[in-house]
N, C-alpha and C positions, 0 to 999 in steps of 0.2 A: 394438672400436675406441675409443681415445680422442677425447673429446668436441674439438672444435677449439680452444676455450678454455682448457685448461685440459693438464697434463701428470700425464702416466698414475703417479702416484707408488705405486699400489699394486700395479704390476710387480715383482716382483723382491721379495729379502729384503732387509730394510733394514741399511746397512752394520752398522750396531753390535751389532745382533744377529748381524751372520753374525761379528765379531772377537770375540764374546762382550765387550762390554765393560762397564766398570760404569755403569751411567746416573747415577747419585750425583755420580759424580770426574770422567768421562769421556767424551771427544765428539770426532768426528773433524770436524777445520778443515780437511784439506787432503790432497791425494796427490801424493807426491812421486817420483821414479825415485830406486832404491837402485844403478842401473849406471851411471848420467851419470857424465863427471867434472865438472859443474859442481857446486861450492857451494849446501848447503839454507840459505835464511835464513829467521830467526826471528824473529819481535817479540810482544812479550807484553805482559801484561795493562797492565803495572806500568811500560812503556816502555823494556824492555831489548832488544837488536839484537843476531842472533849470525849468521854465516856460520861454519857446519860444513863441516873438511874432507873433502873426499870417498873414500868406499872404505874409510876404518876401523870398517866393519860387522862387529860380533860374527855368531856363527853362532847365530842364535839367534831363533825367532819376535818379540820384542818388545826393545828395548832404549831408553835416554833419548838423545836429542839435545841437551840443555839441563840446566844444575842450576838448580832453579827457588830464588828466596825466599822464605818463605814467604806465602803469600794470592798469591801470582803464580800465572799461565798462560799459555800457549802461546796466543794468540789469530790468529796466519795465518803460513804455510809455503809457500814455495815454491824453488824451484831460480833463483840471482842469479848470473849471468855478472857481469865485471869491469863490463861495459859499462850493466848496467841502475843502475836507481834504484831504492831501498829506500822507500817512502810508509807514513807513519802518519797517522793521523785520531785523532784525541783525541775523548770526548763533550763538550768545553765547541765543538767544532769546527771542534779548530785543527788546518790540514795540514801538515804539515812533511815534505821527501823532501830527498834526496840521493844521491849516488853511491853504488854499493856496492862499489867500490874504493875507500870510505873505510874500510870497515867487512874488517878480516884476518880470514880463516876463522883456527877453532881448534878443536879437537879434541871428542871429544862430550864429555867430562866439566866442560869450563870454563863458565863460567856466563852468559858476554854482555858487553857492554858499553853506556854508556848511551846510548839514539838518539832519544831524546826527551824534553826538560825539558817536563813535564807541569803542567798550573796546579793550583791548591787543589781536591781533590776530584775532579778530572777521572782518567780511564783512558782507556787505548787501547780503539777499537774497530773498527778494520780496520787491518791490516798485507798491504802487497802488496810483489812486484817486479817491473818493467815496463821494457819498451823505452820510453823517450822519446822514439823515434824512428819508433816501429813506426804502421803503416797502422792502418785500422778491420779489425775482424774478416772485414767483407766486400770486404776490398782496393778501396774506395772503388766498390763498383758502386752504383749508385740502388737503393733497395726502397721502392716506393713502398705495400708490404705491412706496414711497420716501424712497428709500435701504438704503440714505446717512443719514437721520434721523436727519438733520440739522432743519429743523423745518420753523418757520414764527420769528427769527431775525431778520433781515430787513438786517445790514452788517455781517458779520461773518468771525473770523479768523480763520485761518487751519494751525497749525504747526503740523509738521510730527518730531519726533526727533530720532537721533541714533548715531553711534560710528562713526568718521570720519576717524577713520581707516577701517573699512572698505569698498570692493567693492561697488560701486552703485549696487544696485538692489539685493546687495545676504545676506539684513538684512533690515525686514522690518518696525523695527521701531516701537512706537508708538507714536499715534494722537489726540489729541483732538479739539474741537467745540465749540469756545467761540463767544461770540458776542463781536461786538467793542468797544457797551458802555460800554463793563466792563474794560477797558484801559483811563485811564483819560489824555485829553487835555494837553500836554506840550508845551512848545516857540519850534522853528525851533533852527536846531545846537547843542540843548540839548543832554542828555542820555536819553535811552529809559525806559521802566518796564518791569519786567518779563513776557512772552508770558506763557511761560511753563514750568514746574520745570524737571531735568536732571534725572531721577532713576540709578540706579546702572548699569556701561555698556554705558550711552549713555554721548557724551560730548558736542554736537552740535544739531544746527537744518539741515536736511537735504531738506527739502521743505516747505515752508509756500506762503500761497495765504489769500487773503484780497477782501472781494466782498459779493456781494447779496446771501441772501440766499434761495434756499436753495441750499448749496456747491456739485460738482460733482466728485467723483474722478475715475478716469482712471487708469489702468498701461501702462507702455510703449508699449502695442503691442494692446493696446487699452479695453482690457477687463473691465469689469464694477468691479470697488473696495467698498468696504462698508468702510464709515468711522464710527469713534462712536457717539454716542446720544451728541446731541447741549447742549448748555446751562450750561458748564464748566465753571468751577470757571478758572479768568484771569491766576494764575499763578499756578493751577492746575500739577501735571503730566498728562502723555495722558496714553491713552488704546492700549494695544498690536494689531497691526495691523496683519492680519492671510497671506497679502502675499503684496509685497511693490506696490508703489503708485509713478506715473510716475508725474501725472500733475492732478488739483485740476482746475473748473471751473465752472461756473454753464448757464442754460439752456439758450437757447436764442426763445423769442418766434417771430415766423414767422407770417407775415398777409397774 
């Protein structure tokens, strides 16, 4: 039995070993359905936006969705109806979202389009696509069991911030809990607005997630992390985190 705190991550083969993949080049950000006809979207390293159209799948174990540039990546995937909103997070962290019917599916060969004017030095580091409109994960019931304290916002952002000179994982940062509509609507290809203000010590963002709430967070070895109380002002600083934060996600309910 898994310990309560903590999630059983050494169940199971871990994905990249079971796709054989290269640890060097290679890492899976996302699962997508290959039967949907909705549109997969893309947003990479380097701030380029692509909605693929759907069902021109080779027959073939592995193929490209994206022609990358060179030093770019594929940094998050998912399936975008007309109706959601595409959200990037930059590490200097700036948000920037918009329609995803701004953004025309094109075929897998073509290579994207720009969906984020990015500042000096800055890259992407979360790409999501969301209902703007959608409930919290827990269709607004109370859990007064909820350590994460994200609440009933319906989308909610997670910026993690800290010093990029330092190791991953041996400075934990602090976080805070905003909701998305406190980020106003801008054009595709734009600049973004402030995520979260930088305190003394930190120069970057180190993780940010975009999703339903209410938000989960993990550390790398799986342990259960507390984030702080929701409903942070957009450009806000965060709260001192008491030990770092691997990955940010929220519950998935089973039938």
């Amino acid at each position: 039995m898994a310990p309560a705190n903590s999630v059983q991550l050494a169940a199971g083969v871990r994905i990249a070993d079971y796709l054989a993949l290269d640890a060097k080049r290679e890492r899976v950000i996302a699962l997508v359905s290959l039967t949907s006809d909705v549109p997969i979207a893309l947003g990479t390293k380097l701030g380029t936006v692509k909605r693929v159209i759907p069902g021109d799948w080779p027959n073939k174990p592995d193929f490209e969705l994206i022609t990358l540039k060179p030093g770019d990546e594929v940094i998050g995937a998912e399936q975008a109806p007309e109706t959601s909103n595409l959200v990037f997070v930059a590490t200097d962290a700036q948000l920037l979202h918009y329609p995803a019917a701004s953004v025309r599916p094109q075929g897998r060969s073509a290579g994207g389009m720009a969906g984020i004017s990015l500042g000096a030095g800055s890259t992407v580091i979360a790409f999501s696509a969301v209902d703007p409109s959608a409930p919290s994960a827990t269709s607004g019931a109370a859990d007064s069991d909820d350590t994460t304290a994200t609440g009933n916002l319906g989308i909610v952002v997670v910026t993690v911030a800290g010093n990029s000179a330092t190791l991953p994982g041996t400075d934990a940062g602090s976080a805070k809990v905003s909701a998305l509509s406190e980020f106003p609507t801008k054009g595709r290809a734009t600049g973004g607005v402030r995520a979260q203000r930088f305190i003394k010590g930190e120069d970057a963002l180190q993780l940010a997630w975009v999703g339903p709430a209410p938000a989960l967070a993990v550390a790398p070895d799986g342990a259960v992390r507390t984030l702080p109380d929701s409903g942070a002002k957009r450009d806000a600083s965060g709260v001192p985190l008491a030990a770092a934060v691997g990955s940010v996600g929220f519950a998935v309910a089973l039938d």
